[in-house]
VOPAGU-2260 file (C-alpha; in pm, 1 decimal, decimal comma):
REM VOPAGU-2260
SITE   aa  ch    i         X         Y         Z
SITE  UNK   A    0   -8444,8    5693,6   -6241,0
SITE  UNK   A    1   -8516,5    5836,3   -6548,6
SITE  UNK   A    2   -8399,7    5661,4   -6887,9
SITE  UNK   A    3   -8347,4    5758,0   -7220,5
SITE  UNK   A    4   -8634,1    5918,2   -7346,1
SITE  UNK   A    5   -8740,9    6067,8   -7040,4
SITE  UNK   A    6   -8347,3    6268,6   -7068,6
SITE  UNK   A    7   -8385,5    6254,0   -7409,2
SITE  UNK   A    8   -8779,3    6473,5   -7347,0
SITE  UNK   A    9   -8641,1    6704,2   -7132,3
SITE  UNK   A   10   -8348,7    6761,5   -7325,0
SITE  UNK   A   11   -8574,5    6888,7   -7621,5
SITE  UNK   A   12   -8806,5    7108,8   -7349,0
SITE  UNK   A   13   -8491,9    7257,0   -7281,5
SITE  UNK   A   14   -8296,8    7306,5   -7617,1
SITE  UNK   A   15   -8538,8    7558,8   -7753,3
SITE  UNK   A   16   -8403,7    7772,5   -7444,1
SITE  UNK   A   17   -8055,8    7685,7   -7448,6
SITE  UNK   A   18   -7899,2    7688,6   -7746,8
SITE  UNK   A   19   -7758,4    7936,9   -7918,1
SITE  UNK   A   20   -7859,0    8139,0   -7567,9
SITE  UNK   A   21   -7573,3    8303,1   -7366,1
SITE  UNK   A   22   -7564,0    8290,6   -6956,1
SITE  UNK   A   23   -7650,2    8581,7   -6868,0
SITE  UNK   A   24   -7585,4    8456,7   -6468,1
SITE  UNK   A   25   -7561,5    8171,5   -6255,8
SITE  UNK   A   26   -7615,6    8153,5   -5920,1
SITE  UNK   A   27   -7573,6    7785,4   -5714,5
SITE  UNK   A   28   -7733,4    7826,3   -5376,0
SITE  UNK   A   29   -7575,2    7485,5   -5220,3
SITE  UNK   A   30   -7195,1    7396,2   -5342,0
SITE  UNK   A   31   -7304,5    7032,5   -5379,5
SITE  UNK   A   32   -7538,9    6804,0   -5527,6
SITE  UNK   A   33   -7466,1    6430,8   -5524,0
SITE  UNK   A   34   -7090,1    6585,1   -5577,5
SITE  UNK   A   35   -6939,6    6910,0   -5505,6
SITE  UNK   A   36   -7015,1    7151,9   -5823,0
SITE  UNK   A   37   -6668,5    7249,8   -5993,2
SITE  UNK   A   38   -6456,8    7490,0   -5862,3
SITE  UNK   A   39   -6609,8    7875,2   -5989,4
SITE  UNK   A   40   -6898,1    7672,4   -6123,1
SITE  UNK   A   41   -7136,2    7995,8   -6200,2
SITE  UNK   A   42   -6810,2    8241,1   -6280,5
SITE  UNK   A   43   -6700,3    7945,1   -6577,3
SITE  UNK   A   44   -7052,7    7942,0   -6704,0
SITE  UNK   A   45   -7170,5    8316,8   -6693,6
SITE  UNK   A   46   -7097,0    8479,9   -7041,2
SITE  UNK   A   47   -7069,9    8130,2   -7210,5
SITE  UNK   A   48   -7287,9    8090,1   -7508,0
SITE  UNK   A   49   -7483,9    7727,4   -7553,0
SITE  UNK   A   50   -7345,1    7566,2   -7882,1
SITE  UNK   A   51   -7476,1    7276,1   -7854,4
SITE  UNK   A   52   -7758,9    7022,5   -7639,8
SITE  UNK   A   53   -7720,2    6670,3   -7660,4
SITE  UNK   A   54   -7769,0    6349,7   -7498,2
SITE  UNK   A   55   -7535,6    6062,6   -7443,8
SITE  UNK   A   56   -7665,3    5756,4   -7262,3
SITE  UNK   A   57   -7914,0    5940,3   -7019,4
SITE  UNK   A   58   -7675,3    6253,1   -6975,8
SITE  UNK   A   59   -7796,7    6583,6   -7089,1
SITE  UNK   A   60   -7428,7    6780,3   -7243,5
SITE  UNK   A   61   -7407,2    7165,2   -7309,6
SITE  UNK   A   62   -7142,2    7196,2   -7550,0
SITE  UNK   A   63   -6984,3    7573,8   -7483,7
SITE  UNK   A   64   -6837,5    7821,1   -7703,5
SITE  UNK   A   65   -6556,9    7828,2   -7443,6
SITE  UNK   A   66   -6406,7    7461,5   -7485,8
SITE  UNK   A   67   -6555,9    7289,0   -7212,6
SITE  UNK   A   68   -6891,5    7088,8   -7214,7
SITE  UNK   A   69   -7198,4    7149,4   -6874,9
SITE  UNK   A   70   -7311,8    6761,8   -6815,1
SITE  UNK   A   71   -7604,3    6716,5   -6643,2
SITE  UNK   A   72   -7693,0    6390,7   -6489,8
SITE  UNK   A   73   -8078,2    6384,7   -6300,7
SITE  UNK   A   74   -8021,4    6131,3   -6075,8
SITE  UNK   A   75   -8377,2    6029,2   -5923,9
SITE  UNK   A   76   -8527,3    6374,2   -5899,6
SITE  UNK   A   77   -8355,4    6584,1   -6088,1
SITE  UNK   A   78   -8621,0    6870,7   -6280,4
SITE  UNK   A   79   -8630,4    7160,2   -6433,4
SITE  UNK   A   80   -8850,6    7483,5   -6511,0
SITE  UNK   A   81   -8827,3    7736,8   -6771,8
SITE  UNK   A   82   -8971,5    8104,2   -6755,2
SITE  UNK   A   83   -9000,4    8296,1   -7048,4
SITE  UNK   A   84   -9209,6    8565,4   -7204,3
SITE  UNK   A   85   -9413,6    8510,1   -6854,5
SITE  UNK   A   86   -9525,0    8172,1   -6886,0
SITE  UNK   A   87   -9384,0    7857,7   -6634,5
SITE  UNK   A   88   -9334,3    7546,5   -6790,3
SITE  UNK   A   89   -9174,4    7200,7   -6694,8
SITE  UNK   A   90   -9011,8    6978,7   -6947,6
SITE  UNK   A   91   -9062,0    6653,9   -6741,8
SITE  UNK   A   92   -9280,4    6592,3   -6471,0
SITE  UNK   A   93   -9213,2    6227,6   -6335,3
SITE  UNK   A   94   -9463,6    5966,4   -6240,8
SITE  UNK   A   95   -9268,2    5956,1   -5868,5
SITE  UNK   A   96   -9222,7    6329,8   -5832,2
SITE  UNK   A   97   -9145,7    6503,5   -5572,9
SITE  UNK   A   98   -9301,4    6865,4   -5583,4
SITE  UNK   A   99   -9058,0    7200,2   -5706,7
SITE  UNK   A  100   -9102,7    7326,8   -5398,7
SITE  UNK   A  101   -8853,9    7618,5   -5316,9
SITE  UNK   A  102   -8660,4    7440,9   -5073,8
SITE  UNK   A  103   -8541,5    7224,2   -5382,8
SITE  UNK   A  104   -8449,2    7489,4   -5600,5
SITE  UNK   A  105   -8041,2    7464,1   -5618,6
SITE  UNK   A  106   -7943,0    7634,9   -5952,1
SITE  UNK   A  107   -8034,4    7879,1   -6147,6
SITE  UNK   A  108   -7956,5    8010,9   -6493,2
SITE  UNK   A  109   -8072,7    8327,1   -6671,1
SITE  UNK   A  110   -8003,3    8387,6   -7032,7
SITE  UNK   A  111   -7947,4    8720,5   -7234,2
SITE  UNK   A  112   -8277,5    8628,4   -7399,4
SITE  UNK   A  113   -8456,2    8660,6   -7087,5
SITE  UNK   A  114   -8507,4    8269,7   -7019,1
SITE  UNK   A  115   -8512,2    8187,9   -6650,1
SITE  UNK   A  116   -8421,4    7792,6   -6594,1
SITE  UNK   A  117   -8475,3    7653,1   -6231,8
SITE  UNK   A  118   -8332,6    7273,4   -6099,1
SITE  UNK   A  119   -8508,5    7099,0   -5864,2
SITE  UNK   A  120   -8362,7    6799,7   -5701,5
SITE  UNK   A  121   -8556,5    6723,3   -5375,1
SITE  UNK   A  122   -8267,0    6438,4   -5317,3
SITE  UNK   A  123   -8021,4    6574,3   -5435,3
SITE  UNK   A  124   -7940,1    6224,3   -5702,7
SITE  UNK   A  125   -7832,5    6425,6   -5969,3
SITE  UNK   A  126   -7522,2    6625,6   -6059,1
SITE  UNK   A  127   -7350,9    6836,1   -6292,9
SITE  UNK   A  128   -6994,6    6881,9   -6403,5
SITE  UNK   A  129   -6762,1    7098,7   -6632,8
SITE  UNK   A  130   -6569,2    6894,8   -6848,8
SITE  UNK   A  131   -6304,4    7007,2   -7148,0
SITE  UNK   A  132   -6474,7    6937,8   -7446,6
SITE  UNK   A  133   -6171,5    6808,2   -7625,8
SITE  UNK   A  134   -6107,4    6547,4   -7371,7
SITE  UNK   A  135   -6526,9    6471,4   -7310,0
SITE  UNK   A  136   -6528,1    6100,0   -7525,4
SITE  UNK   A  137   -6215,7    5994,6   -7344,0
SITE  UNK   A  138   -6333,1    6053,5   -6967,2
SITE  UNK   A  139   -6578,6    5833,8   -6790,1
SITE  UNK   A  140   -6843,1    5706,5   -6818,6
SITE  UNK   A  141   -6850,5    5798,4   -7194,2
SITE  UNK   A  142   -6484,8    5632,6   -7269,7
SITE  UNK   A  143   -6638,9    5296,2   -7197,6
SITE  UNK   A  144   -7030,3    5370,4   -7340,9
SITE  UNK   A  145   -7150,6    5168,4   -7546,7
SITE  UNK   A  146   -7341,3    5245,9   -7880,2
SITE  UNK   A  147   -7706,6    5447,7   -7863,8
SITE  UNK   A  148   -7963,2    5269,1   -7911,6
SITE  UNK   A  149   -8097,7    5500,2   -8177,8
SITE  UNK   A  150   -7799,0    5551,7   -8344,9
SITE  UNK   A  151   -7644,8    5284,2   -8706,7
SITE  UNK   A  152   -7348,2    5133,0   -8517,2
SITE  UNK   A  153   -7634,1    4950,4   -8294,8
SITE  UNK   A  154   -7767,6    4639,1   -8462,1
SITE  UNK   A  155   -7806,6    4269,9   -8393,6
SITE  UNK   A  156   -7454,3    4198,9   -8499,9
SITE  UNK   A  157   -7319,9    4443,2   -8226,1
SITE  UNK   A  158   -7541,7    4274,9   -7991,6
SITE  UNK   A  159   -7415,8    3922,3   -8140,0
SITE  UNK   A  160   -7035,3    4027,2   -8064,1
SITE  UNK   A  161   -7178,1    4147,4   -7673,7
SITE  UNK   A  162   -7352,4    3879,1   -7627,6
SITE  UNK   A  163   -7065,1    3559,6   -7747,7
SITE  UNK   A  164   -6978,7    3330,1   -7467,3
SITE  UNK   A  165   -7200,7    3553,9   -7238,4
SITE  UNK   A  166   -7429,7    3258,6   -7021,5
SITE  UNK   A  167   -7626,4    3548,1   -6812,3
SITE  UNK   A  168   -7999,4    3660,5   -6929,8
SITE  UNK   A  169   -8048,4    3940,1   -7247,3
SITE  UNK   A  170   -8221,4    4176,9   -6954,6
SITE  UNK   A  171   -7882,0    4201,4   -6754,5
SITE  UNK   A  172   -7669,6    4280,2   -7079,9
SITE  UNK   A  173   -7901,1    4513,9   -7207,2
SITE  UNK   A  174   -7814,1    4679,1   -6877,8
SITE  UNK   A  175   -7449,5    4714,1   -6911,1
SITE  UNK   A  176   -7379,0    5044,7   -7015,4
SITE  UNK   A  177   -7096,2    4941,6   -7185,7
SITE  UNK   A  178   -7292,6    4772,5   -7426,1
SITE  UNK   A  179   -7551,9    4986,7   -7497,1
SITE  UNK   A  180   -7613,6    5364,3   -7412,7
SITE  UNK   A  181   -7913,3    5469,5   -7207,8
SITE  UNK   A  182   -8137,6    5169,5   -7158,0
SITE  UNK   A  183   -8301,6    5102,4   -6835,7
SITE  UNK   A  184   -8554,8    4853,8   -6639,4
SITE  UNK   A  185   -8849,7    4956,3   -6843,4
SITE  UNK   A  186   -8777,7    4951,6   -7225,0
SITE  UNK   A  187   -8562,9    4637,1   -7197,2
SITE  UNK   A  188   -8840,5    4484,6   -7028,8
SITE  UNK   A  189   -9094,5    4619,8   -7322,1
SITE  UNK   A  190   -8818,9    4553,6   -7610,1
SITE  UNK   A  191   -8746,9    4158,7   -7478,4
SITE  UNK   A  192   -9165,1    4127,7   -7485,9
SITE  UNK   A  193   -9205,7    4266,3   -7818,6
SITE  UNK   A  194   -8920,8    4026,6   -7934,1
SITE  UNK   A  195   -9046,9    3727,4   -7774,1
SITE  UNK   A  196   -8726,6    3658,2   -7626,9
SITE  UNK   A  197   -8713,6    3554,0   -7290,4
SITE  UNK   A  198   -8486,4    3727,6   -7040,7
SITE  UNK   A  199   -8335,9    3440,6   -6845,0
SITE  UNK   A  200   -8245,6    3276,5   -7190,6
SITE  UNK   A  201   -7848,4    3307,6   -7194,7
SITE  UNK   A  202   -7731,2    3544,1   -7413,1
SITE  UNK   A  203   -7499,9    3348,7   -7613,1
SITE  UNK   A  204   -7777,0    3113,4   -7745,0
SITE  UNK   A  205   -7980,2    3331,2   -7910,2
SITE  UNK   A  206   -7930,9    3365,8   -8290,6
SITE  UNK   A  207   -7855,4    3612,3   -8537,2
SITE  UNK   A  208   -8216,1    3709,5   -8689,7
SITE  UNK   A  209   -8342,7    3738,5   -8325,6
SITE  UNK   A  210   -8120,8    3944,9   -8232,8
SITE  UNK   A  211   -8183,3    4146,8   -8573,4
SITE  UNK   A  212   -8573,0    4162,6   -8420,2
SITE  UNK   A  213   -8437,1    4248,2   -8079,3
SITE  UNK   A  214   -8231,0    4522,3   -8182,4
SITE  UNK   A  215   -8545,0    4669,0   -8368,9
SITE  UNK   A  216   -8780,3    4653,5   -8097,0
SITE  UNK   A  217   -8561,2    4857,1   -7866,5
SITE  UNK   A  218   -8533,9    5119,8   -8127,1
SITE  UNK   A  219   -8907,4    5126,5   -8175,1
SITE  UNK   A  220   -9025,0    5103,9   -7794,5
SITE  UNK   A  221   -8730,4    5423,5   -7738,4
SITE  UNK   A  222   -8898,7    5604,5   -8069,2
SITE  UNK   A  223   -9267,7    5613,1   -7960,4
SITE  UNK   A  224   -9172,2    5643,8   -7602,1
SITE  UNK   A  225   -9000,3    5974,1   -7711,9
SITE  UNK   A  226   -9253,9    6057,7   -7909,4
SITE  UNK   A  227   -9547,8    5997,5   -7614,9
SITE  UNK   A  228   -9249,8    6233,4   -7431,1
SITE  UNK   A  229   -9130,4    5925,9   -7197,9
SITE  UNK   A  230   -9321,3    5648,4   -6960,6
SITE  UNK   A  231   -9280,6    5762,3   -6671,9
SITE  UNK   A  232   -9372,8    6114,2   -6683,7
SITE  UNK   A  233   -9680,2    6238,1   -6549,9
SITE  UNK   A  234   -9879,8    6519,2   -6721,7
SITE  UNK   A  235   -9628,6    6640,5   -6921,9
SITE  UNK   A  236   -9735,7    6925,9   -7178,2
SITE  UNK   A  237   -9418,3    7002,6   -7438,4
SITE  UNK   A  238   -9417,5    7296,0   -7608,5
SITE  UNK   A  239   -9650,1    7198,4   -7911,9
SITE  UNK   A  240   -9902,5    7106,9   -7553,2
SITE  UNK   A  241   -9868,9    6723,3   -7642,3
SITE  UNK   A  242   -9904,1    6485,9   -7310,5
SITE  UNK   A  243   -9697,5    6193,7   -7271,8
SITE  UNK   A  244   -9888,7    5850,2   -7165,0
SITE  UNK   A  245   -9642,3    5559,5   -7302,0
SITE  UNK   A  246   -9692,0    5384,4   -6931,6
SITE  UNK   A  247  -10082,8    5333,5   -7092,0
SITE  UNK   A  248   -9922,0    5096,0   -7350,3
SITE  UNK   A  249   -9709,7    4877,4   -7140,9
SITE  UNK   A  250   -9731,9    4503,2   -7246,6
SITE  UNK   A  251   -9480,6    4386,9   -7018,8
SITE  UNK   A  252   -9342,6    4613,2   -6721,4
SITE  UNK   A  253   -9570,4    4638,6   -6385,1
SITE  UNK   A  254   -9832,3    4405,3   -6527,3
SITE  UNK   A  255   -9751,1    4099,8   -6301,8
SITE  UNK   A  256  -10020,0    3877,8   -6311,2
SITE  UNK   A  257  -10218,5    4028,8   -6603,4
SITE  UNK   A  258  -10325,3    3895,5   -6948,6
SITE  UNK   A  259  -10021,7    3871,7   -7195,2
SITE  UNK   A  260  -10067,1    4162,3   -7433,4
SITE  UNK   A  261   -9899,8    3934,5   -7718,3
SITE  UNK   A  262  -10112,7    3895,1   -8002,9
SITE  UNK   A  263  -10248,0    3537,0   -7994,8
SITE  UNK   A  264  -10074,6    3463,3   -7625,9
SITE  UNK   A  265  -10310,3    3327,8   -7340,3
SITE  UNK   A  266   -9975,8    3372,1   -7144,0
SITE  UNK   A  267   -9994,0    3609,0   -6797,1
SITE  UNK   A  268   -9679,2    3836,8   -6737,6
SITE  UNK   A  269   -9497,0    3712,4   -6450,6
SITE  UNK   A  270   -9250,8    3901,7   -6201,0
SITE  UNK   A  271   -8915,1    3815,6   -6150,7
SITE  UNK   A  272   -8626,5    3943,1   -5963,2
SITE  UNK   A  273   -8303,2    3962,4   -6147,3
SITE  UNK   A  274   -7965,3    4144,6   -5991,9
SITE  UNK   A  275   -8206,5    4277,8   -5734,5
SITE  UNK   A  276   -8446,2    4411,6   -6023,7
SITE  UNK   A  277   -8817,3    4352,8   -6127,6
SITE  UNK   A  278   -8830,4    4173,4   -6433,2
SITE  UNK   A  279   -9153,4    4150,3   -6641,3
SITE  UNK   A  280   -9222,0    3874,8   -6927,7
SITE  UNK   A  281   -9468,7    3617,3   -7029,0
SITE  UNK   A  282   -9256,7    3306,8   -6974,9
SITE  UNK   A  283   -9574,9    3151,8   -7289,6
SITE  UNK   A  284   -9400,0    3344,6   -7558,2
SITE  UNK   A  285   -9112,6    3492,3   -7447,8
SITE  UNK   A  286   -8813,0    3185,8   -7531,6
């Protein structure tokens, strides 16, 4: 599934397209996704104008100049395409993608400007919702979201309070939504390496200052994961035509049994299975 900076990728493919762009029409060729679509789905979108596109945890929202906000959530294989001015492009191709074929084409949105945006979802993972603006931070998931990642209320002192009189591993917590916004398998597994902080270490008995470091290598292996446009897409060109490789600078995740990437470590990263999910670390360095 795709986590932050993969949404966080496409959601800056798209936002050159979307906002400030009004929908021009909508048509929805299946009533479903992983969920029924709202009731009058296209009608309640056509004519609205794009205010606003942002992310929260690994949605994408469309604020509206109507009051209510288009969340898009993209499941496993959830894509998009964008023509305009006669060229095709796809903000996000993923490492395990499934091809746009036709068949997969469920929604479609044209702009005034002459955009044409296409979503794929060959499983049908992802969904999308309207939602009143007004009421958006008080309905789930977001009433119960923890900080981003990226953003100042997320520190080690935030993780401190999370983490008191908590005896399961960093990786799991880092999990919890409710903690923090966005993170998945990957970058926790990269952040914890960085850190030197094992992941099977209870939470509650790791200190302040580490969990200062901690705190900043999540923010840095988001940042130039973002900037590399996300590790797990594949050939991704963004508009400036930069491709996105982060997966080449892995230290940690789906490196079982390689050399420790840890400067100074002879360690080798082992694999792990914790709440049913790989876990990668150098049990040498990482305490």
């Amino acid at each position: 599934m795709p986590e932050l900076p993969e949404v966080e990728t496409v959601r800056r493919g798209l936002e050159p397209y979307l906002v400030g762009a009004t929908f021009a029409s909508v048509e929805a060729r299946r009533p479903d996704l992983r969920f029924p679509l709202p009731a009058n789905f296209a009608r309640r979108l056509t004519g609205a104008r794009v205010e606003q596109l942002i992310r929260r945890g690994k949605y994408m929202l469309a604020v509206l100049d109507r009051g209510e906000t288009l969340l898009i959530h993209l499941g496993m294989t959830g894509r998009f395409s964008v023509e305009s001015q006669g060229a095709a492009r796809r903000p996000g191709a993923f490492a395990l993608d499934a091809p746009a074929q036709q068949k997969h084409a469920h929604i479609f949105f044209e702009t005034t400007a002459g955009a044409r945006l296409t979503y794929y979802d060959a499983r049908r993972f992802g969904f999308m919702d309207l939602i009143d603006s007004a009421q958006l931070a008080h309905r789930p998931p977001f009433a119960a979201m923890g900080p981003e990642p990226l953003g100042d209320a997320f520190d080690g002192a935030h993780l401190a309070r999370a983490f008191e009189g908590r005896r399961q591993g960093p990786k799991t917590l880092l999990l919890d939504q409710s903690i923090v916004a966005g993170l998945g398998n990957i970058y926790v597994c990269e952040a914890l390496h960085r850190a030197g902080i094992s992941p099977i270490k209870a939470a509650a008995a790791i200190r302040l200052p580490r969990l200062e470091t901690l705190a900043g290598a999540v923010r840095a292996v988001l940042t130039e994961a973002i900037a590399a446009g996300g590790s797990t897409l594949r050939d991704f060109a963004d508009v400036a035509g930069g491709v996105g490789y982060f997966q080449h600078g892995f230290q940690a995740y789906g490196r079982a049994g390689e050399a420790c990437g840890a400067s100074g470590c002879e360690g080798r990263i082992r694999r792990i299975l914790q709440s049913g999910r790989s876990t990668f670390y150098c049990s040498r360095c990482q305490r």
